[in-house]
C-alpha positions as CSV (number, residue, x, y, z in Angstrom):
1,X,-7.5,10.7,12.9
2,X,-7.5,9.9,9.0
3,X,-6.9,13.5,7.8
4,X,-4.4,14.3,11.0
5,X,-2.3,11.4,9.5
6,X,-2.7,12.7,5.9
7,X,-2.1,16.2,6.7
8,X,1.1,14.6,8.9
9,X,2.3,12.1,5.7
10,X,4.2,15.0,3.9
11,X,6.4,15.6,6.7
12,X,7.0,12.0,7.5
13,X,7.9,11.3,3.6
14,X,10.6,13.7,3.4
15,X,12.1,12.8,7.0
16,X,12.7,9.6,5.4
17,X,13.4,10.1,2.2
18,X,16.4,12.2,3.4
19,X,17.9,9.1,5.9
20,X,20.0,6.4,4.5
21,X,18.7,2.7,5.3
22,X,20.3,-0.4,4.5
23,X,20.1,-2.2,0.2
24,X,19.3,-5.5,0.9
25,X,19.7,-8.8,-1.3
26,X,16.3,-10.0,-3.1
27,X,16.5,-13.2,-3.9
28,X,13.9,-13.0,-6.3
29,X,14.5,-9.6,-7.7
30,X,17.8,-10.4,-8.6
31,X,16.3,-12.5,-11.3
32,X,13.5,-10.3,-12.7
33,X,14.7,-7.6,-14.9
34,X,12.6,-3.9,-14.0
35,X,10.1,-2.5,-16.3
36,X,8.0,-0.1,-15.8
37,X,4.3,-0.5,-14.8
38,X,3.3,2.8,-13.5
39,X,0.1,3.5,-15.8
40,X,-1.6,-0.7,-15.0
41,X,-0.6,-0.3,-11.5
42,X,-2.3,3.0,-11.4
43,X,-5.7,1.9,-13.1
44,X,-6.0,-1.3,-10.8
45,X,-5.2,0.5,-7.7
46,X,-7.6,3.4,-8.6
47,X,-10.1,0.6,-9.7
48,X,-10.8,-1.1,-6.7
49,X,-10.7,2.3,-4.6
50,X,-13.6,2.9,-7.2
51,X,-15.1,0.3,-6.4
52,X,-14.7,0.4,-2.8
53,X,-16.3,3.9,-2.8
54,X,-19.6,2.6,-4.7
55,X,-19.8,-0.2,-2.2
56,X,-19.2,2.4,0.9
57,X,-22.2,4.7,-0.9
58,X,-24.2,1.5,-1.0
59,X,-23.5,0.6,2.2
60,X,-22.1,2.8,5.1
61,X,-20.5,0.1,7.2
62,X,-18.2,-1.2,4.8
63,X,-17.4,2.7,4.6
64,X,-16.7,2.6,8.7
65,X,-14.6,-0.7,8.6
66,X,-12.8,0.9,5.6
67,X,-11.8,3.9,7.6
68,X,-11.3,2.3,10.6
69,X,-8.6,-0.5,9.2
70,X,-7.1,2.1,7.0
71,X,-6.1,4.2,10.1
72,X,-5.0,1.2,11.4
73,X,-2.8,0.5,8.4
74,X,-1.4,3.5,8.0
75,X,-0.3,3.9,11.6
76,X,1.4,0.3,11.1
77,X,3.2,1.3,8.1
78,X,4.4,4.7,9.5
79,X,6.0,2.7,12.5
80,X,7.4,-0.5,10.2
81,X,9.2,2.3,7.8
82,X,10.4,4.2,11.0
83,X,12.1,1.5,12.5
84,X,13.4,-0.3,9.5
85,X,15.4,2.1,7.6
86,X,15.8,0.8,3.7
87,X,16.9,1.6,0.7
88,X,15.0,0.8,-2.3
89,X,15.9,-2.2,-4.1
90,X,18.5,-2.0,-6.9
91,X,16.7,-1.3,-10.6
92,X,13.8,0.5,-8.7
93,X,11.9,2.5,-11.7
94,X,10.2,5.0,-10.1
95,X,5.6,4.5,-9.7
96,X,4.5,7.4,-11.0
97,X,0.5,8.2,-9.6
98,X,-0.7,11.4,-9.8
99,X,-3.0,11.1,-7.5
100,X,-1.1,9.4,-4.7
101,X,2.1,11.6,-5.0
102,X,-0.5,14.3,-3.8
103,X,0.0,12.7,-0.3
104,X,4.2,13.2,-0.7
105,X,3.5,16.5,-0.5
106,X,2.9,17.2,-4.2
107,X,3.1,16.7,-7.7
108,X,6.5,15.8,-8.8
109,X,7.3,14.4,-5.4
110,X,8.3,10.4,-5.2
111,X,9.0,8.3,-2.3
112,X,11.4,5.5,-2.5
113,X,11.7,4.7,0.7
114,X,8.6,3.7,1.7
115,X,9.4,-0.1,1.7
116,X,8.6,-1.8,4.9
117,X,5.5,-3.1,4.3
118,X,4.1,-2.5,0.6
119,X,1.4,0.2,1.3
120,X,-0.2,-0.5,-2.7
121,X,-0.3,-4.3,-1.8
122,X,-1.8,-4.1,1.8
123,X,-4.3,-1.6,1.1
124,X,-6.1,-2.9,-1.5
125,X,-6.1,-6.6,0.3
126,X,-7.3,-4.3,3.1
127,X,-10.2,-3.3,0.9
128,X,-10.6,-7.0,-0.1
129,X,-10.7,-8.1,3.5
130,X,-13.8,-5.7,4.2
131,X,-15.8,-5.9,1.1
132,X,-18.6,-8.7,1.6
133,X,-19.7,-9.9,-2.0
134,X,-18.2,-12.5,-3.3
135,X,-17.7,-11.3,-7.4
136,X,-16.2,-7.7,-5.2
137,X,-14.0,-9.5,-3.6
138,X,-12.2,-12.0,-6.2
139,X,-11.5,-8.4,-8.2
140,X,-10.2,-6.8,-5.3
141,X,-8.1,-9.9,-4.4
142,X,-6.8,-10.4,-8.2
143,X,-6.0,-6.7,-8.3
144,X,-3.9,-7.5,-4.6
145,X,-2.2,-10.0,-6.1
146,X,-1.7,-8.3,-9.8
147,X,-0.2,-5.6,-7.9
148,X,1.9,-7.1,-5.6
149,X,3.3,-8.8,-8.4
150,X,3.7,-5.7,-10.7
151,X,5.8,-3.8,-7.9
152,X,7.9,-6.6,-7.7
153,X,8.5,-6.4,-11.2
154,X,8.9,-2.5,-11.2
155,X,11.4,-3.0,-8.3
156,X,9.6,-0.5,-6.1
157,X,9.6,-2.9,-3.5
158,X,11.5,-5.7,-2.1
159,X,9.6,-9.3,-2.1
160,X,9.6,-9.1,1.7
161,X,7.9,-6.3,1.9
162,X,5.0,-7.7,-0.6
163,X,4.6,-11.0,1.2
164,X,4.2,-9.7,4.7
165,X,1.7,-6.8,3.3
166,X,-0.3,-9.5,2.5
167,X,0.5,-11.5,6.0
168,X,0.6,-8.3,8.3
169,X,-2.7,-6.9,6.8
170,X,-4.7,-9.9,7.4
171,X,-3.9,-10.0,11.1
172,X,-4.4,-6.2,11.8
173,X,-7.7,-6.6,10.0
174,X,-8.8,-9.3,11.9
175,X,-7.9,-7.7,14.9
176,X,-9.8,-3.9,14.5
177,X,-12.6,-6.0,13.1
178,X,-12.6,-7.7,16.6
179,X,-11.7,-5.0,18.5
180,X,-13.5,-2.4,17.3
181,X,-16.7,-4.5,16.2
182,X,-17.4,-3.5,12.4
């Protein structure tokens, strides 16, 4: 199911990238002037999936819950940015990742529209949410935080869409954990 969706994500990037969705009015963004945090962004994000990878090695259940929730979250998202068109928010500078932009459909490639909720904040307080050690998961829940907080600053993504990462992941963990036992 994981690589159908990423061999699918291409595809549903550019459908909508190309459709026109409403700007809306950040309270909070209004106030914060954009810079660009790109490179910081990129190292904690690729950090805790680092990390997350040693610990799946270490221990092929967290691996399974991992995979399992991520599916989950990705599905979510896909359905979130289908039915609520947006623009990005005024100022946005661009997160350049190599690595992710792979997923757009290439190098070069960089979604804007990917608003509804933030994918960078809810999957690493995804990963946080599934990793058992404590000292694992006070990194993994600083970098959440640093990182909701950084694409707030970078504009990439209105402050709704941060807040209820953090609100709509918890609950969609909670519930594959329950329903599907790992």
């Amino acid at each position: 199911m994981f690589l159908s969706l990423l061999i699918f994500l291409p595809y549903f990037f550019s459908y909508i990238e190309k459709r026109d969705g409403a700007v809306l009015t950040d309270w909070l963004l209004q106030y914060i002037p954009a810079i660009d945090f790109s490179v910081l962004i990129f190292i904690i994000i690729w950090s805790v999936f680092l990390l997350a990878i040693v610990r799946s090695v270490q221990e092929p259940a967290i691996f399974l819950r991992m995979l399992i929730c991520s599916v989950a979250l990705l599905l979510l998202r896909m359905i979130t940015i289908y039915l609520f068109a947006l623009n990005p928010p005024e100022g946005l500078i661009v997160l350049r990742d190599p690595i992710t932009s792979l997923t757009y459909g290439g190098r070069g490639i960089f979604i804007t529209k990917d608003l509804f909720f933030s994918g960078h904040t809810s999957n690493l307080f995804m990963v946080y949410l599934c990793l058992p050690k404590r000292k694992d998961k006070i990194f993994v829940l600083l970098g959440s935080i640093s990182v909701g907080l950084l694409v707030l600053v970078q504009h990439v993504h209105y402050s709704m869409d941060v807040i209820s990462a953090f609100i709509i992941t918890f609950f969609l963990v909670k519930g594959t954990r329950k329903l599907f036992s790992v």
